[in-house]
C-alpha atoms as a printed R data frame, in Angstrom:
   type eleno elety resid chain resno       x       y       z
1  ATOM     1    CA   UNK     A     1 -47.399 -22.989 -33.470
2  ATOM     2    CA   UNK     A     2 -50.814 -21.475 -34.375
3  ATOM     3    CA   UNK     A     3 -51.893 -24.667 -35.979
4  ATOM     4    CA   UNK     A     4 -51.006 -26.823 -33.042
5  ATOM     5    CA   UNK     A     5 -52.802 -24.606 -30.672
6  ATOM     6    CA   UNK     A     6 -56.030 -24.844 -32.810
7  ATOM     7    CA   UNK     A     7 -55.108 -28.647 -32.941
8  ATOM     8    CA   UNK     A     8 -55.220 -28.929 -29.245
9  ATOM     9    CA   UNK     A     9 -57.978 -26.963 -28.880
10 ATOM    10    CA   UNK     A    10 -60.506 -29.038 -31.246
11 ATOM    11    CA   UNK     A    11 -58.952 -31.947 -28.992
12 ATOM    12    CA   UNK     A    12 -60.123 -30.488 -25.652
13 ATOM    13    CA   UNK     A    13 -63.926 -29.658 -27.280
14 ATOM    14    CA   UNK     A    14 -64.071 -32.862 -28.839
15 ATOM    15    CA   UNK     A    15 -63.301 -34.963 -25.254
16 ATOM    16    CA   UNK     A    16 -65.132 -32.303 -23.414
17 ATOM    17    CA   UNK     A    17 -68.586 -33.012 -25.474
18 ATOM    18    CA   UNK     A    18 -67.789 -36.983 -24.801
19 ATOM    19    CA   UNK     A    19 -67.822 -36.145 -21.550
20 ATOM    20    CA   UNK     A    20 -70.712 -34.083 -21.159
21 ATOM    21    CA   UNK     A    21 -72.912 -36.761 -22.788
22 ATOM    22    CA   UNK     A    22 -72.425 -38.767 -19.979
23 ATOM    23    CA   UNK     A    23 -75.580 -39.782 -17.801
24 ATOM    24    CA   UNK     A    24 -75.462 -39.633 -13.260
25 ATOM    25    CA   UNK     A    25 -77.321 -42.036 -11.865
26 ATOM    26    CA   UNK     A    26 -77.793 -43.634  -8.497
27 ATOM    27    CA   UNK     A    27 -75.275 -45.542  -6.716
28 ATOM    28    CA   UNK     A    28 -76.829 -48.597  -5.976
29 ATOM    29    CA   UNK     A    29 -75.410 -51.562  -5.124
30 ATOM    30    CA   UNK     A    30 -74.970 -54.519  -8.203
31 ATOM    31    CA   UNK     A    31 -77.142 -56.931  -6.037
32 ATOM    32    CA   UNK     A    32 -80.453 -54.276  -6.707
33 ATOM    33    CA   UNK     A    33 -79.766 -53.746 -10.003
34 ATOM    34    CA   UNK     A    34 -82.157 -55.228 -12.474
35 ATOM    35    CA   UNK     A    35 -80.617 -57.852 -14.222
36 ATOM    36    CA   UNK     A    36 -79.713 -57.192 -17.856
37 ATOM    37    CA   UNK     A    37 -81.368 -59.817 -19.615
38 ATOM    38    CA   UNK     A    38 -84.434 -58.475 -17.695
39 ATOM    39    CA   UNK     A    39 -83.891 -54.982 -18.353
40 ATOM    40    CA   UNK     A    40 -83.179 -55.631 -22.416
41 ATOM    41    CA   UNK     A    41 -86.478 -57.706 -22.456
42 ATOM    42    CA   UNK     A    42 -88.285 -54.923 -20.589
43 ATOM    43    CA   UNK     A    43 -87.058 -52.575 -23.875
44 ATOM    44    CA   UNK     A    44 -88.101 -54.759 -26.297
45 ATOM    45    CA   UNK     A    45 -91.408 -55.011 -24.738
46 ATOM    46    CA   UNK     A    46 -91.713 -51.345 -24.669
47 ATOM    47    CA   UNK     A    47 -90.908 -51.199 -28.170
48 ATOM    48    CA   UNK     A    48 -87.098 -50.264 -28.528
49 ATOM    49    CA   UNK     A    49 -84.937 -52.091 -30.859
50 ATOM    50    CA   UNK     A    50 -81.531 -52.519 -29.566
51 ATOM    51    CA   UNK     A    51 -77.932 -52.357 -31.494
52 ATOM    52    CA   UNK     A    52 -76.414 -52.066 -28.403
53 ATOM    53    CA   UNK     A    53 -76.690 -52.178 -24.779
54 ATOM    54    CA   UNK     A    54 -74.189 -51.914 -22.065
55 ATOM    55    CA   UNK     A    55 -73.467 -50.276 -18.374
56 ATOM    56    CA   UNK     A    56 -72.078 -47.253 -18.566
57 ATOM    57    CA   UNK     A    57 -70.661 -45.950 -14.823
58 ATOM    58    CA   UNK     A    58 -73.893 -46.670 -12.513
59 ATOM    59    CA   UNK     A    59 -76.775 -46.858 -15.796
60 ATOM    60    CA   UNK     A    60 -77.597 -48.883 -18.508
61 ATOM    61    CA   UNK     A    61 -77.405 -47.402 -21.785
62 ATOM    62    CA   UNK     A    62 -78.915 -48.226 -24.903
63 ATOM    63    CA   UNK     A    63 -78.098 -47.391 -28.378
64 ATOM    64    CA   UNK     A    64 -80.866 -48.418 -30.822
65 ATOM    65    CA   UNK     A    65 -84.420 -47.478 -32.240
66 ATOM    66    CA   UNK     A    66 -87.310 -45.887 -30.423
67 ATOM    67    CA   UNK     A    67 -91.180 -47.435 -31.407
68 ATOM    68    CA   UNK     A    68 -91.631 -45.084 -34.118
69 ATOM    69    CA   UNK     A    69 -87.850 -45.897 -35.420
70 ATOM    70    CA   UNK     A    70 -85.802 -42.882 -34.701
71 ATOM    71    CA   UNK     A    71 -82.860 -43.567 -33.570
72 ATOM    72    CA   UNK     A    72 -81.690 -42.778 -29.631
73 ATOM    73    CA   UNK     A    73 -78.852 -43.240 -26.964
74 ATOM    74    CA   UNK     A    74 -80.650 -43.211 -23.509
75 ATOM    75    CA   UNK     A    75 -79.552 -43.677 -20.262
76 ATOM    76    CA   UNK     A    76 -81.484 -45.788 -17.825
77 ATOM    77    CA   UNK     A    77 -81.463 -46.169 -13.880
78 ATOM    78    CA   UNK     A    78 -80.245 -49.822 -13.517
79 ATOM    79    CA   UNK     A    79 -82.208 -50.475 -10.383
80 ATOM    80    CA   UNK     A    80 -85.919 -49.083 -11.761
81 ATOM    81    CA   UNK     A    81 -85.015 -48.808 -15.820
82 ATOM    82    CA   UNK     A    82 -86.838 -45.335 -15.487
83 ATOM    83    CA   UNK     A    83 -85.027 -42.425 -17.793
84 ATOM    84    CA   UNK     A    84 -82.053 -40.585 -16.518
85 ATOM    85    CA   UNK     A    85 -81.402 -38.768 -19.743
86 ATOM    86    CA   UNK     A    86 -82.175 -39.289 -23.525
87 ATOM    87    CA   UNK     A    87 -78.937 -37.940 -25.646
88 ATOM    88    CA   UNK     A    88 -79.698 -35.494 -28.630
C-alpha cells in the first residue's frame, strides 16, 4: 500500500511540473498571428537554431539552440514573437 501511495505521488509531481512549464499568452485570433514560416525565419535570423518548433495553446514554442549554443525551450507571443517565458 505504502509503495503505491509513493507511486502515485511521484505521478502527481511529475504531471504537475509538465504543467507548470507551460507558457500564457494572448488570445489572439489565428488571422493576427504571425505566420510560422515567418516567425521560424525571424529565429534563425536572430540567431537560434531550431530542433523543433510548434504551437503550444496560444504561443509558439521553440526547442533548439540560443546564439552562443546553449540549449533553450522558449515560449513566444504568436502575434509579436516577443518572449513570454524562457524554460530553465
Amino acid at each position: 500500500m505504502t509503495m503505491l501511495r509513493t507511486a502515485g505521488l511521484a505521478a502527481l509531481l511529475l504531471v504537475s511540473g509538465f504543467t507548470h512549464a507551460a507558457a500564457t499568452c494572448p488570445a489572439y485570433p489565428k488571422t493576427e498571428w504571425m505566420k510560422e514560416a515567418d516567425a521560424r525565419a525571424k529565429l534563425v535570423k536572430e540567431g537560434y537554431t531550431i530542433k523543433k518548433f510548434k504551437v503550444s495553446g496560444e504561443c509558439y514554442e521553440l526547442y533548439g539552440k540560443d546564439k552562443a549554443g546553449k540549449r533553450v525551450e522558449i515560449y513566444f507571443d504568436a502575434k509579436t514573437m516577443a518572449v513570454v517565458k524562457k524554460a530553465d
